[in-house]
N, CA, C and O atoms as a Maestro MAE file, in Angstrom:
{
 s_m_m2io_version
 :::
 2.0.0
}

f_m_ct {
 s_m_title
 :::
 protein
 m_atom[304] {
  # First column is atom index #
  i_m_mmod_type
  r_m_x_coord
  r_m_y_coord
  r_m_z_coord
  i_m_residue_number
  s_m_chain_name
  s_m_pdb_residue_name
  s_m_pdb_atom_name
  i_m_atomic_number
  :::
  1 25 -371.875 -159.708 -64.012 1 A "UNK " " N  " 7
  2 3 -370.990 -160.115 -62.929 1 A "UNK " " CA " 6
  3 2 -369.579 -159.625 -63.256 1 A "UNK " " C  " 6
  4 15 -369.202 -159.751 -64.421 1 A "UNK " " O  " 8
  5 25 -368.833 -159.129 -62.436 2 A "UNK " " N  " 7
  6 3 -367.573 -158.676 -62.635 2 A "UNK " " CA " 6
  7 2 -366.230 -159.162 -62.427 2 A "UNK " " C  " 6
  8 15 -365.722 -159.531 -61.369 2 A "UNK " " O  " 8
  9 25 -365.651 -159.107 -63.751 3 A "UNK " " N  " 7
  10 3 -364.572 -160.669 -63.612 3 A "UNK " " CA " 6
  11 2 -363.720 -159.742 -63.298 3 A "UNK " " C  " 6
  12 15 -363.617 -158.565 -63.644 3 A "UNK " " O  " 8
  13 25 -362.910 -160.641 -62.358 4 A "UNK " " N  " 7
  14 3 -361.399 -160.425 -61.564 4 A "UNK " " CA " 6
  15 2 -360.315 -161.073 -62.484 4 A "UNK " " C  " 6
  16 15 -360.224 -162.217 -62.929 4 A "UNK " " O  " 8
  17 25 -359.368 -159.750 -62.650 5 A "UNK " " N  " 7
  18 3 -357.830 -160.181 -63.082 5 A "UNK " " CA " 6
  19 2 -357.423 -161.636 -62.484 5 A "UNK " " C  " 6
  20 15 -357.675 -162.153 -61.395 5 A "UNK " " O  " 8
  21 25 -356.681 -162.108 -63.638 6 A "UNK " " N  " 7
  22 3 -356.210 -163.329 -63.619 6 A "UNK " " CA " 6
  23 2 -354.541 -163.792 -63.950 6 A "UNK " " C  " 6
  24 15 -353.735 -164.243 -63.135 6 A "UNK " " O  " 8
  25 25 -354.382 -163.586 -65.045 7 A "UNK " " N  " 7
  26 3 -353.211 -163.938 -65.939 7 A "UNK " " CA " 6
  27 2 -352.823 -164.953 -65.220 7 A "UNK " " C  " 6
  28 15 -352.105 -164.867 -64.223 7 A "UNK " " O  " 8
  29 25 -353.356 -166.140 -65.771 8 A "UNK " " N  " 7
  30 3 -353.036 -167.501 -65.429 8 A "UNK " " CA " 6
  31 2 -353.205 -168.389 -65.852 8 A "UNK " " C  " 6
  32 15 -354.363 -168.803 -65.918 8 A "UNK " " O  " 8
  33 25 -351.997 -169.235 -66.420 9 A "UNK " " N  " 7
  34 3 -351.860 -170.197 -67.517 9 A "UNK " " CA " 6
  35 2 -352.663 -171.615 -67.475 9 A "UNK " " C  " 6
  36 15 -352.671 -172.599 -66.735 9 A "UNK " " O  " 8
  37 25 -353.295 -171.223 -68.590 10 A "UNK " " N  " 7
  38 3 -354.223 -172.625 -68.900 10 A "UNK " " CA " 6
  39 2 -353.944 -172.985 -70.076 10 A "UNK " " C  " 6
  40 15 -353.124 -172.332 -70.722 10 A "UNK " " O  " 8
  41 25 -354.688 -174.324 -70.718 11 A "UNK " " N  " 7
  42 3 -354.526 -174.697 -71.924 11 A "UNK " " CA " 6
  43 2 -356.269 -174.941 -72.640 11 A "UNK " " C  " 6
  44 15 -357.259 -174.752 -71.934 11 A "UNK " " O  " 8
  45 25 -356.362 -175.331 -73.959 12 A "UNK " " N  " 7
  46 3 -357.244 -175.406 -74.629 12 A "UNK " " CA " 6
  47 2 -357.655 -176.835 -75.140 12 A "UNK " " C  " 6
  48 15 -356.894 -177.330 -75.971 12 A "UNK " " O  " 8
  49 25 -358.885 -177.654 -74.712 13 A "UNK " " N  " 7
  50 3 -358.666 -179.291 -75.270 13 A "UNK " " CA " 6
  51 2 -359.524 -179.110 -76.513 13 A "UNK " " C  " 6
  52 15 -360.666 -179.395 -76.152 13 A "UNK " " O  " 8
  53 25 -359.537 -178.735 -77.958 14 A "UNK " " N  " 7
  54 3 -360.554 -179.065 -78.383 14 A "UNK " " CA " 6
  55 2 -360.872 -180.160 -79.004 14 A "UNK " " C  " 6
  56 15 -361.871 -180.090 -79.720 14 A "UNK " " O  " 8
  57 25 -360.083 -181.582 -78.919 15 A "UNK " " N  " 7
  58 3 -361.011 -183.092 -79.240 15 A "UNK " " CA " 6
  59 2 -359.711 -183.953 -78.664 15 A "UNK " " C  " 6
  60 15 -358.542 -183.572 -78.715 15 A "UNK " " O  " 8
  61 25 -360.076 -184.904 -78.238 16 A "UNK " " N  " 7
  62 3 -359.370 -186.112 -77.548 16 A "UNK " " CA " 6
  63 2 -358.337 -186.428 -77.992 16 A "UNK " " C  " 6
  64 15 -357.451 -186.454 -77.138 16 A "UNK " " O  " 8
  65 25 -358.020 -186.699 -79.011 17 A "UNK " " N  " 7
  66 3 -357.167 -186.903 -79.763 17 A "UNK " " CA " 6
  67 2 -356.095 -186.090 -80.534 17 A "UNK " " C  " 6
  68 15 -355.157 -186.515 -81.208 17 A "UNK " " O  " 8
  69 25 -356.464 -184.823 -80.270 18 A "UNK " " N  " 7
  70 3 -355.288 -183.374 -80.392 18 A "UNK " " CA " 6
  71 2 -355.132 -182.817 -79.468 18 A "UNK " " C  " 6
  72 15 -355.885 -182.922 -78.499 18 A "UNK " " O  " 8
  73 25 -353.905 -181.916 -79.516 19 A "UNK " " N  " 7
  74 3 -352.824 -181.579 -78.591 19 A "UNK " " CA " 6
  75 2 -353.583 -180.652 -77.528 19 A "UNK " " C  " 6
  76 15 -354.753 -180.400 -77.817 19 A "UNK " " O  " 8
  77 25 -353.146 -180.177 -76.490 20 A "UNK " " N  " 7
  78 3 -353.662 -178.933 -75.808 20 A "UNK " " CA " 6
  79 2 -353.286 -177.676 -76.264 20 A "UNK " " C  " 6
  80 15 -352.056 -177.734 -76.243 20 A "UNK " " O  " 8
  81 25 -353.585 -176.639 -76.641 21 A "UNK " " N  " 7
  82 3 -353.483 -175.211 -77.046 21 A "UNK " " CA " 6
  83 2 -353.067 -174.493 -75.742 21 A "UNK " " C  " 6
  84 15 -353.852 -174.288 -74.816 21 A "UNK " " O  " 8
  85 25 -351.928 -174.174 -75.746 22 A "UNK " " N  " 7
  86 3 -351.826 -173.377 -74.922 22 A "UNK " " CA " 6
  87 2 -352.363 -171.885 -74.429 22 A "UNK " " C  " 6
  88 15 -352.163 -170.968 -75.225 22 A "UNK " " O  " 8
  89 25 -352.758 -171.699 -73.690 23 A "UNK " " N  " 7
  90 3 -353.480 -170.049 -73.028 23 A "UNK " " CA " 6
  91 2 -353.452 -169.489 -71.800 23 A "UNK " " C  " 6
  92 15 -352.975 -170.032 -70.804 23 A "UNK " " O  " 8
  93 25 -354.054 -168.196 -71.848 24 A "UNK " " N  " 7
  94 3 -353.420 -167.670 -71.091 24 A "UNK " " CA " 6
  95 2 -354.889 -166.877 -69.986 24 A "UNK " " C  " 6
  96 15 -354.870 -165.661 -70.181 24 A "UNK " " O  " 8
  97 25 -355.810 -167.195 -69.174 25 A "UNK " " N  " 7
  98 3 -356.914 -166.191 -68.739 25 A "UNK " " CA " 6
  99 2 -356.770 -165.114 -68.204 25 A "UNK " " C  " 6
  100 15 -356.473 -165.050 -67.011 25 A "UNK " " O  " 8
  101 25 -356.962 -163.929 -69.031 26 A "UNK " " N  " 7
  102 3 -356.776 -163.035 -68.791 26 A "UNK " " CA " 6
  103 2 -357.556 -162.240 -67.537 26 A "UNK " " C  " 6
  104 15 -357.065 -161.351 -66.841 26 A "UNK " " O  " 8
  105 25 -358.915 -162.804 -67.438 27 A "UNK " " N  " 7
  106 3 -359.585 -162.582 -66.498 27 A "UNK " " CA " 6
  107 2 -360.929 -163.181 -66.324 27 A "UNK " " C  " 6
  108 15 -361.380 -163.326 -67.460 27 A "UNK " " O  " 8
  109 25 -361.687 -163.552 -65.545 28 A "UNK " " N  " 7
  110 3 -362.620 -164.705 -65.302 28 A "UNK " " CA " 6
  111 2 -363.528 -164.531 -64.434 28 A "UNK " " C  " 6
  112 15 -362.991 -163.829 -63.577 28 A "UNK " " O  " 8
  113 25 -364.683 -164.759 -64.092 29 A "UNK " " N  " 7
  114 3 -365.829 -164.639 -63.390 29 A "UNK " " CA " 6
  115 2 -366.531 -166.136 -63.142 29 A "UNK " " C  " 6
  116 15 -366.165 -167.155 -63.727 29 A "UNK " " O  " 8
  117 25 -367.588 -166.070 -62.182 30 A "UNK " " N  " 7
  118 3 -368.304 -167.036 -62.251 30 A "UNK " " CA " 6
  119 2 -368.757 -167.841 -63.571 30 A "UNK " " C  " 6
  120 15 -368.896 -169.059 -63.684 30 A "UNK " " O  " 8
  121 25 -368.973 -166.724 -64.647 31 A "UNK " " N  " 7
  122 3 -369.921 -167.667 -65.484 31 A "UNK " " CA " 6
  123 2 -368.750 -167.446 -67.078 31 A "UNK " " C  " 6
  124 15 -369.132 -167.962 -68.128 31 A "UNK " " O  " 8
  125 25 -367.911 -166.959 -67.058 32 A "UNK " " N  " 7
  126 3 -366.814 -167.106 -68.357 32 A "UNK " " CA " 6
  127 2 -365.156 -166.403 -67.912 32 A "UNK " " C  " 6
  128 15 -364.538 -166.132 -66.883 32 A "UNK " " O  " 8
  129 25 -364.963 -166.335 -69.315 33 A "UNK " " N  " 7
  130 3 -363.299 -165.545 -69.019 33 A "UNK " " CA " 6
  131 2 -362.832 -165.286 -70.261 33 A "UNK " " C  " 6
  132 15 -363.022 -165.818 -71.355 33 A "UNK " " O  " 8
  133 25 -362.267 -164.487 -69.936 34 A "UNK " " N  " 7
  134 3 -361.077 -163.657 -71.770 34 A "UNK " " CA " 6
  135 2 -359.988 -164.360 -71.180 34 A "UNK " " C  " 6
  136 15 -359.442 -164.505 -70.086 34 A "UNK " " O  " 8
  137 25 -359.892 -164.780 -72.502 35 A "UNK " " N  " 7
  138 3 -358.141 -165.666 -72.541 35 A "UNK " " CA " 6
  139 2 -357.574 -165.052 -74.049 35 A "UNK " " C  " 6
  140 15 -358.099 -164.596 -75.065 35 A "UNK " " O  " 8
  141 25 -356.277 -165.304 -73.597 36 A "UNK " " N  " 7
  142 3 -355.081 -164.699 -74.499 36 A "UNK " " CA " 6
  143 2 -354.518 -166.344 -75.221 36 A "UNK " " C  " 6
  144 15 -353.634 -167.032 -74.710 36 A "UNK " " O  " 8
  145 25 -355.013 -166.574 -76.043 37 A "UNK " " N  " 7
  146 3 -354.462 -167.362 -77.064 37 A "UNK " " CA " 6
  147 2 -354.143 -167.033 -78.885 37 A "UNK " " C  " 6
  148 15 -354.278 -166.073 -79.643 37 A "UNK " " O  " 8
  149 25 -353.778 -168.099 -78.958 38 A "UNK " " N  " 7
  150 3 -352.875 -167.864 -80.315 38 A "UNK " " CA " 6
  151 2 -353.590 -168.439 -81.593 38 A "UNK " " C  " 6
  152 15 -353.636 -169.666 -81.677 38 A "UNK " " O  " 8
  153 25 -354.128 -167.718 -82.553 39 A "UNK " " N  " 7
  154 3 -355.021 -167.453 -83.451 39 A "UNK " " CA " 6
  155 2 -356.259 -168.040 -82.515 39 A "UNK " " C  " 6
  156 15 -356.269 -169.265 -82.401 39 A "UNK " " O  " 8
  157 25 -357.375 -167.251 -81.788 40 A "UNK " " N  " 7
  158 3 -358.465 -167.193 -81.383 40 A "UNK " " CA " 6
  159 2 -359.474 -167.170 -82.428 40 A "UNK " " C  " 6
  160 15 -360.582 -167.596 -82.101 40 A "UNK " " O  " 8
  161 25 -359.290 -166.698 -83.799 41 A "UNK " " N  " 7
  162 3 -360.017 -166.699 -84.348 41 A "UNK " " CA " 6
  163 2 -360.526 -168.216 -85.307 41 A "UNK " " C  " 6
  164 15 -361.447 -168.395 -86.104 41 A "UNK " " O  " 8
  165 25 -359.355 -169.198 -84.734 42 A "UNK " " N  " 7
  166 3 -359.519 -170.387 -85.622 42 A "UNK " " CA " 6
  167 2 -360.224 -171.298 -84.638 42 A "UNK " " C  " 6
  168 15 -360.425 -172.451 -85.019 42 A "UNK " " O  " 8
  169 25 -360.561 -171.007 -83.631 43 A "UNK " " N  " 7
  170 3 -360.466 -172.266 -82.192 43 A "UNK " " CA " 6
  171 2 -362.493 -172.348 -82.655 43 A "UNK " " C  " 6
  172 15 -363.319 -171.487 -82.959 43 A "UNK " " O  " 8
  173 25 -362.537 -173.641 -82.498 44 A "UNK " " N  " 7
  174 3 -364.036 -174.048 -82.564 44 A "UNK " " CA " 6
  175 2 -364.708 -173.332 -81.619 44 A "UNK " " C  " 6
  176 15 -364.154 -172.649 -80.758 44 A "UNK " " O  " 8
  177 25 -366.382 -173.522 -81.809 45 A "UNK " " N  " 7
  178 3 -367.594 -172.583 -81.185 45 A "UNK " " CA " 6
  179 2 -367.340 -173.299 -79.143 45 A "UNK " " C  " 6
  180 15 -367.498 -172.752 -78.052 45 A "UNK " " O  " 8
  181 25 -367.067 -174.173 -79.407 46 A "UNK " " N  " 7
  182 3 -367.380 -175.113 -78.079 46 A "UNK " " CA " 6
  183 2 -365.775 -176.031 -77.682 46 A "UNK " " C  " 6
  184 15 -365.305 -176.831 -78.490 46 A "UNK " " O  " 8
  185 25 -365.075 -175.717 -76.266 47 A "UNK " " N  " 7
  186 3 -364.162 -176.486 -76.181 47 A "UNK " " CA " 6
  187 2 -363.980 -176.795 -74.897 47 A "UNK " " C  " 6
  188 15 -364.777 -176.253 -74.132 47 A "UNK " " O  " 8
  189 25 -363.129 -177.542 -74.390 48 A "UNK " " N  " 7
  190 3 -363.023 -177.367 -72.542 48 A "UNK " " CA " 6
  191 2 -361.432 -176.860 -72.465 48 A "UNK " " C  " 6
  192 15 -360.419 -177.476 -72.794 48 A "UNK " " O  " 8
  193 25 -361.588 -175.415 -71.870 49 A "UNK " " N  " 7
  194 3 -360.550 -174.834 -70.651 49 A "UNK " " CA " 6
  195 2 -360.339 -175.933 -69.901 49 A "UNK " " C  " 6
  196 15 -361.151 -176.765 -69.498 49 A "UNK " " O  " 8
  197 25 -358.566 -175.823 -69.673 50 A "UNK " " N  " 7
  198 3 -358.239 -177.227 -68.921 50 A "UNK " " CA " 6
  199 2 -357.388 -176.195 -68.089 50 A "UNK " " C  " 6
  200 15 -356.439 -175.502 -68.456 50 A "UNK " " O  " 8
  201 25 -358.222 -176.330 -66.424 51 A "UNK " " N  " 7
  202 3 -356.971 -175.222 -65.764 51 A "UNK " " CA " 6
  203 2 -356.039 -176.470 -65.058 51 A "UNK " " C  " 6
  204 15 -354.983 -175.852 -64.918 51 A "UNK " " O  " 8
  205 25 -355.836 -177.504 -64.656 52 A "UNK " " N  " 7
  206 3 -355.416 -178.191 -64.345 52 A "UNK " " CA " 6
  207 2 -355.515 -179.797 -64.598 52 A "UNK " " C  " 6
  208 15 -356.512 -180.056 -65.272 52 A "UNK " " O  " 8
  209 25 -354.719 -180.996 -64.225 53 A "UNK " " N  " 7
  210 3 -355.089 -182.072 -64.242 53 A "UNK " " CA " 6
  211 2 -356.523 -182.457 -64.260 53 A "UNK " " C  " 6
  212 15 -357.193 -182.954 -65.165 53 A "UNK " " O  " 8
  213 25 -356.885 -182.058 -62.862 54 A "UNK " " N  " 7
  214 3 -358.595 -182.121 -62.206 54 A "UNK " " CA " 6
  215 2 -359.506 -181.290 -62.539 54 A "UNK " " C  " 6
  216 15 -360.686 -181.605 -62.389 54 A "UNK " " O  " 8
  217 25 -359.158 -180.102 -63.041 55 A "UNK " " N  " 7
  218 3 -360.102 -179.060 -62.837 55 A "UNK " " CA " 6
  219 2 -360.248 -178.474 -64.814 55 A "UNK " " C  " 6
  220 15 -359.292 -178.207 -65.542 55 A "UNK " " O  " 8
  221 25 -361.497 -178.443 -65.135 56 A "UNK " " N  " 7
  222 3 -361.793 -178.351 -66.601 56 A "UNK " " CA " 6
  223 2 -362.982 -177.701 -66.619 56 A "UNK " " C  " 6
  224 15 -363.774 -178.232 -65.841 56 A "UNK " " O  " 8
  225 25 -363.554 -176.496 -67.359 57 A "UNK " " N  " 7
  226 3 -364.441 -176.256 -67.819 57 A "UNK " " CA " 6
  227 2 -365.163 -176.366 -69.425 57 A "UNK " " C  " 6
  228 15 -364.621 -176.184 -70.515 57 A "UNK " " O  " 8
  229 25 -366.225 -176.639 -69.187 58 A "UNK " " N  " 7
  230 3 -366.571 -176.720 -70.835 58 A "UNK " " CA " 6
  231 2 -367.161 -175.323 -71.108 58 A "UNK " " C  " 6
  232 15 -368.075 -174.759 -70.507 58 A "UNK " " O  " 8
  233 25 -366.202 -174.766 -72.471 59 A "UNK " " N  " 7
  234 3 -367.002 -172.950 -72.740 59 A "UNK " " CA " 6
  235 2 -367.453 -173.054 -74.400 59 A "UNK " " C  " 6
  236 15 -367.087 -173.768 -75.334 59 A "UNK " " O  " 8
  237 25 -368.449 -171.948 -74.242 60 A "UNK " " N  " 7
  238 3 -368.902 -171.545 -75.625 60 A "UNK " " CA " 6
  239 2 -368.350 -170.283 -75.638 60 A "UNK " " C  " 6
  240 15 -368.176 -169.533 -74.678 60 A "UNK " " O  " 8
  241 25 -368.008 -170.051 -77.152 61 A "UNK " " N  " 7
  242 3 -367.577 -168.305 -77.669 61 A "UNK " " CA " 6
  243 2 -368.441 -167.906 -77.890 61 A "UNK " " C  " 6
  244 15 -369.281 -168.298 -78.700 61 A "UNK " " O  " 8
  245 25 -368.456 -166.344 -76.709 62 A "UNK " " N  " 7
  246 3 -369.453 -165.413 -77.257 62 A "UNK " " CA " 6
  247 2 -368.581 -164.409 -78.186 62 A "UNK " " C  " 6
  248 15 -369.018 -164.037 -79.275 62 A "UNK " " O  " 8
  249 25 -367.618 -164.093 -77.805 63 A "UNK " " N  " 7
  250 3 -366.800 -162.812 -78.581 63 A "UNK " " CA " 6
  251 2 -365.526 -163.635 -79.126 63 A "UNK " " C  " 6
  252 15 -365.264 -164.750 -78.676 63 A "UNK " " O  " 8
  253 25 -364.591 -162.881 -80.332 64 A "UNK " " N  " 7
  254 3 -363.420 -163.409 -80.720 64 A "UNK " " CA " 6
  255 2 -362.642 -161.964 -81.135 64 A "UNK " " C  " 6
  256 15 -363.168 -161.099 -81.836 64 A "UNK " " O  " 8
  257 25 -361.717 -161.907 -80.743 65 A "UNK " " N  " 7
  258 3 -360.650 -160.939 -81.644 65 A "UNK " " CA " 6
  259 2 -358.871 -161.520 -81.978 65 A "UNK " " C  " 6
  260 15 -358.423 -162.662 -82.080 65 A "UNK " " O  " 8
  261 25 -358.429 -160.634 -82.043 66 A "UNK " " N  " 7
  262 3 -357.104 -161.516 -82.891 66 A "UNK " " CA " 6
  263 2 -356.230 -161.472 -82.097 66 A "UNK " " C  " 6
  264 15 -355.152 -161.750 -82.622 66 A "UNK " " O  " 8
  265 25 -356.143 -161.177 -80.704 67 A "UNK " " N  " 7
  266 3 -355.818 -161.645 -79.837 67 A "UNK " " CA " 6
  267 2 -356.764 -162.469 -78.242 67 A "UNK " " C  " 6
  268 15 -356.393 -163.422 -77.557 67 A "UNK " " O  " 8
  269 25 -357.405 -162.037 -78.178 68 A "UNK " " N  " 7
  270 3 -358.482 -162.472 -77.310 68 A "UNK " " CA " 6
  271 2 -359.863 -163.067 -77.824 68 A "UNK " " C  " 6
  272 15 -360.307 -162.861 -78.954 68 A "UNK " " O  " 8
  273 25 -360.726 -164.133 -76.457 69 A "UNK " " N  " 7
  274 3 -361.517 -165.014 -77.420 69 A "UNK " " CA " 6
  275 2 -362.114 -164.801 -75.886 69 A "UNK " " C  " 6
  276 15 -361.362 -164.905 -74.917 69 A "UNK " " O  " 8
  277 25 -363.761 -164.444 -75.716 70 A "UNK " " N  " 7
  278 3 -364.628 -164.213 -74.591 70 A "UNK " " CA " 6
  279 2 -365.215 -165.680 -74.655 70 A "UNK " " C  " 6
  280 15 -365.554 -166.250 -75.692 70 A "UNK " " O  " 8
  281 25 -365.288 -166.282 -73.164 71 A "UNK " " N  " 7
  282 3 -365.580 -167.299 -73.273 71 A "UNK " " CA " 6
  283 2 -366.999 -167.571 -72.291 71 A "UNK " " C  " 6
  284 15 -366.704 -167.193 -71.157 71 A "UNK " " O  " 8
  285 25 -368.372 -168.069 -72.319 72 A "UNK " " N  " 7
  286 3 -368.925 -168.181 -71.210 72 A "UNK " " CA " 6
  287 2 -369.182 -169.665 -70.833 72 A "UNK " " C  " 6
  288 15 -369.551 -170.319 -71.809 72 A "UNK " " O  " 8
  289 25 -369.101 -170.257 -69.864 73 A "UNK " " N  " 7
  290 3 -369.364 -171.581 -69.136 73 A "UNK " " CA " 6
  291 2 -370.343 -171.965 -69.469 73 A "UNK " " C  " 6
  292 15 -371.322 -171.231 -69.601 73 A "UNK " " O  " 8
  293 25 -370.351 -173.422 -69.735 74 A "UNK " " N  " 7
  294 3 -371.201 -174.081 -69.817 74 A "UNK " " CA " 6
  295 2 -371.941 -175.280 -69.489 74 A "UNK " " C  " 6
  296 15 -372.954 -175.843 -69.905 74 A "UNK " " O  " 8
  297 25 -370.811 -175.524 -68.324 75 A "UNK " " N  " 7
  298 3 -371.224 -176.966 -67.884 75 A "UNK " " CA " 6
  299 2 -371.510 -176.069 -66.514 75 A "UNK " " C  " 6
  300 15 -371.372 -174.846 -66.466 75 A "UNK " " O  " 8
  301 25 -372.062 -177.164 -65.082 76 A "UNK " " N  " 7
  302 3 -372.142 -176.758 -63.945 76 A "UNK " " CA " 6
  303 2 -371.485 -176.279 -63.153 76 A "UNK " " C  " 6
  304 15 -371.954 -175.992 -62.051 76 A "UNK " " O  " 8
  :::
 }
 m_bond[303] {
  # First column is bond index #
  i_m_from
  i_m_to
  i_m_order
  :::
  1 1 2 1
  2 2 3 1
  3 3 4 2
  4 3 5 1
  5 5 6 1
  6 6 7 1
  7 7 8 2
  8 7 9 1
  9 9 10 1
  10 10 11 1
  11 11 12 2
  12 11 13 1
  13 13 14 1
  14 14 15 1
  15 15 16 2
  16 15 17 1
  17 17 18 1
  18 18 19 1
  19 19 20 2
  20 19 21 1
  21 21 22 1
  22 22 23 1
  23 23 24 2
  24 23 25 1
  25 25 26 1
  26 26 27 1
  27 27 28 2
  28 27 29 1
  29 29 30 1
  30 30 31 1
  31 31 32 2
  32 31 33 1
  33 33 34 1
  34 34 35 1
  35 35 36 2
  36 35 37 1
  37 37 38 1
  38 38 39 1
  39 39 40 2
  40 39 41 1
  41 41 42 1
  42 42 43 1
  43 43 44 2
  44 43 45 1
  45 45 46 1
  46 46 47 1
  47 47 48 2
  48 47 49 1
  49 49 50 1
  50 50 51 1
  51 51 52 2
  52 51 53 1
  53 53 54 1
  54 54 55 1
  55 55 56 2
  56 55 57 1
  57 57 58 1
  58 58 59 1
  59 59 60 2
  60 59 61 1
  61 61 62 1
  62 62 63 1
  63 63 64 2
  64 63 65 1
  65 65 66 1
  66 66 67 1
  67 67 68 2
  68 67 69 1
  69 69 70 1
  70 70 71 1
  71 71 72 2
  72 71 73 1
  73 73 74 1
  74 74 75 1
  75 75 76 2
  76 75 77 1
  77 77 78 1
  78 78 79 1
  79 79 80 2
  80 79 81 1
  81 81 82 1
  82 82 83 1
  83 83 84 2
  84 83 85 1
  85 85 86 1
  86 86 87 1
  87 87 88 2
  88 87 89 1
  89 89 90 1
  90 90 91 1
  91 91 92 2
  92 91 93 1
  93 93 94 1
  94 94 95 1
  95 95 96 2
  96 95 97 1
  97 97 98 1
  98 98 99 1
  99 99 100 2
  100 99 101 1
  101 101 102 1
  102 102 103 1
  103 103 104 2
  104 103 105 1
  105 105 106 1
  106 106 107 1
  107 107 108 2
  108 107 109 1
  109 109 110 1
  110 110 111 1
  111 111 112 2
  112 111 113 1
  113 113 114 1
  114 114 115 1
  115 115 116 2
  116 115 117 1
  117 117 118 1
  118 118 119 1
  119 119 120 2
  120 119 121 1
  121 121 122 1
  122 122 123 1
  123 123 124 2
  124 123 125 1
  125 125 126 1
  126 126 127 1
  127 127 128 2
  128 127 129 1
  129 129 130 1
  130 130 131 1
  131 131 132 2
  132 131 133 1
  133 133 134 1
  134 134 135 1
  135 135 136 2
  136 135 137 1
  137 137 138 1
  138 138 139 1
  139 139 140 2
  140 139 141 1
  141 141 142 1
  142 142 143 1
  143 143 144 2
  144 143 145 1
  145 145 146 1
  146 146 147 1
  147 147 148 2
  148 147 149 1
  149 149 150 1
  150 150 151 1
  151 151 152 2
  152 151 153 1
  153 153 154 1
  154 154 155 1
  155 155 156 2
  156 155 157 1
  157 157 158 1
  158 158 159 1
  159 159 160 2
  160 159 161 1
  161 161 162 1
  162 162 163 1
  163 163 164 2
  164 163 165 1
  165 165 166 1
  166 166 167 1
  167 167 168 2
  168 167 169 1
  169 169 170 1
  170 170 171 1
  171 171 172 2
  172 171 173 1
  173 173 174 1
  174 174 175 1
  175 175 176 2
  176 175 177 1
  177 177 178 1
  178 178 179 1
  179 179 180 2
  180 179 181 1
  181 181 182 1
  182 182 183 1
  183 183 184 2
  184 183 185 1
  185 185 186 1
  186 186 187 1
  187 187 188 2
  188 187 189 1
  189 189 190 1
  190 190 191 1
  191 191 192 2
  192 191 193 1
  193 193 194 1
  194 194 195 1
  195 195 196 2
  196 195 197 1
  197 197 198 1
  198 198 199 1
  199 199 200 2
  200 199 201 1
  201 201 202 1
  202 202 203 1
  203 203 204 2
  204 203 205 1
  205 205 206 1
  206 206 207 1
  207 207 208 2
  208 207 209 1
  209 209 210 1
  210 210 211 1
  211 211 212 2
  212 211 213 1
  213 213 214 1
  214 214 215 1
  215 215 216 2
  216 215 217 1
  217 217 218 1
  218 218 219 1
  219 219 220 2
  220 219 221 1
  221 221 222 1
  222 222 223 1
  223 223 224 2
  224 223 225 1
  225 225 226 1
  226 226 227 1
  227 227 228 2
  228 227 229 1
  229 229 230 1
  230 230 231 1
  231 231 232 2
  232 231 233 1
  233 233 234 1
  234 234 235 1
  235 235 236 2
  236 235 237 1
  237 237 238 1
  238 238 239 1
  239 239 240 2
  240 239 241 1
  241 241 242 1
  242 242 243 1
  243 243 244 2
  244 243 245 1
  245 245 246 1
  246 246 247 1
  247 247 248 2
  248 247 249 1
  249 249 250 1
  250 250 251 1
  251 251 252 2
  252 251 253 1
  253 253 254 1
  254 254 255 1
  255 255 256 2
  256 255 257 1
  257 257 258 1
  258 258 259 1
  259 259 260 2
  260 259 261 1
  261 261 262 1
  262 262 263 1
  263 263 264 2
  264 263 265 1
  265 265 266 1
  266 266 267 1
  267 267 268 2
  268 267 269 1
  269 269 270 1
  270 270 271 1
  271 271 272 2
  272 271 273 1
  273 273 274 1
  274 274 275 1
  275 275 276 2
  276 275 277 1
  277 277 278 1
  278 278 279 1
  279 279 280 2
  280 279 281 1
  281 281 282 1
  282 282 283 1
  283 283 284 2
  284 283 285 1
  285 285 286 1
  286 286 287 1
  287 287 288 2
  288 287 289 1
  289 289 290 1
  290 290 291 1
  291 291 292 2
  292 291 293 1
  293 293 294 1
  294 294 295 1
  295 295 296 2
  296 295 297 1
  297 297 298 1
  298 298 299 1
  299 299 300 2
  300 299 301 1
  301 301 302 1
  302 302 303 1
  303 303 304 2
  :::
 }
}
């Protein structure tokens, strides 16, 4: 499936009780997205993309590099 340009600021939740990570989706499709965050290579296997108040996805890493981290969806 072919993800459409994005560059649009999201953040990173990875546990309840720590901060949001700030990021950046670089581009996104139905079923994942490359985001531009800051050390990608440290961020856990499983986290939820928070694009807004309401709106959250839960992703798994398929890819990582040292600037970018491929993400695919995992909830509905």
């Amino acid at each position: 499936m072919p993800r459409t340009p994005s560059r649009r600021a999201a953040s990173i939740k990875v546990a309840d009780d720590s901060p949001d990570l700030p990021c950046v989706i670089w581009d996104m499709s139905d079923k994942g997205a490359k985001l531009a965050a800051v050390r990608p290579l440290l961020l856990p296997e499983r986290f939820t993309l928070v694009f807004s108040d309401t709106v959250h996805r839960r992703c798994q890493v398929m890819w990582r590099g040292e600037k970018f981290v491929g993400v695919q969806f995992i909830d509905g």
